[in-house]
C-alpha positions in Angstrom: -28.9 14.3 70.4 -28.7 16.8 67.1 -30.4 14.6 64.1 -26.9 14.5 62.2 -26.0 12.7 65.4 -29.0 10.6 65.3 -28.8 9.7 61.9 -25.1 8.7 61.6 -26.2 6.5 64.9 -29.1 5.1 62.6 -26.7 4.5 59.9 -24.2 2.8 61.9 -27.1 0.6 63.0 -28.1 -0.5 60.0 -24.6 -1.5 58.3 -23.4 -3.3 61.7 -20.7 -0.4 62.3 -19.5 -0.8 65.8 -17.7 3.1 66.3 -18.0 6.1 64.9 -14.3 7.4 65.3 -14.0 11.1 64.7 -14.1 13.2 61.7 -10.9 14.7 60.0 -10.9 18.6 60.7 -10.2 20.6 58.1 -8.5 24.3 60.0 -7.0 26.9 57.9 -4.4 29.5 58.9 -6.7 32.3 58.8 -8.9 30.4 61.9 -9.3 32.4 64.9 -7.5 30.3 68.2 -11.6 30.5 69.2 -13.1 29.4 65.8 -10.1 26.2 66.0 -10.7 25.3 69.4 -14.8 25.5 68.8 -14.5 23.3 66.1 -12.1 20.1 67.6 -14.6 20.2 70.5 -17.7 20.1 68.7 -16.0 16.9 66.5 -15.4 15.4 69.9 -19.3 16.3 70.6 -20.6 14.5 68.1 -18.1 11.8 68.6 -19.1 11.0 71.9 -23.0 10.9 71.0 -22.8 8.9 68.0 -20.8 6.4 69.8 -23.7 6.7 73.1 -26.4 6.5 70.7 -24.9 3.2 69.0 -23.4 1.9 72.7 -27.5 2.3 73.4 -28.7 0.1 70.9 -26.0 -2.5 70.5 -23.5 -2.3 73.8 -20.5 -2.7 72.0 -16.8 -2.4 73.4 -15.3 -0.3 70.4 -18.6 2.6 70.9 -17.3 2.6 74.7 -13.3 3.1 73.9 -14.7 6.1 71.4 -16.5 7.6 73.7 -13.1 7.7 76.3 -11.0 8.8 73.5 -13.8 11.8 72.8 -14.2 12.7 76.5 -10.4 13.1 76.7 -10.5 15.4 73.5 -13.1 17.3 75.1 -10.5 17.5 78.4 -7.6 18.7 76.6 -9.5 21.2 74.6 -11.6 22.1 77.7 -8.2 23.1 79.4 -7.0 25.0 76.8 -9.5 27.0 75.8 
């Protein structure tokens, strides 16, 4: 687990957040198809562990449905990379 992974787990702990969903990517024109497809897959990374590091500490239903939606991200961009 990276620490920005950790922490936003810690975080989530401490307010009573239940998910982390994932982040808004920000891709410009000028991004390689490489460079794009790096960067939706590591959002879906760190998707998935946030939501196993919270699921780890408080078991909740919402951490388990956003860590299916980010291993289904990971999937798609998996096949089409």
């Amino acid at each position: 687990m990276t620490q920005e992974t950790e922490n936003a787990a810690r975080c989530a702990e401490a307010t009573g957040i239940t998910s982390v969903r994932a982040t808004p990517l920000r891709l410009s024109v000028s991004d390689s198809i490489e460079d794009a497809a790096s960067l939706i897959l590591l959002a879906a990374l760190d998707q998935f562990t946030a939501n196993a590091a919270i699921f780890a500490k408080a078991e909740t239903i919402e951490s388990v449905h956003q860590m299916r939606v980010a291993l289904r991200r990971l999937q798609i961009g998996r096949a089409h990379v």
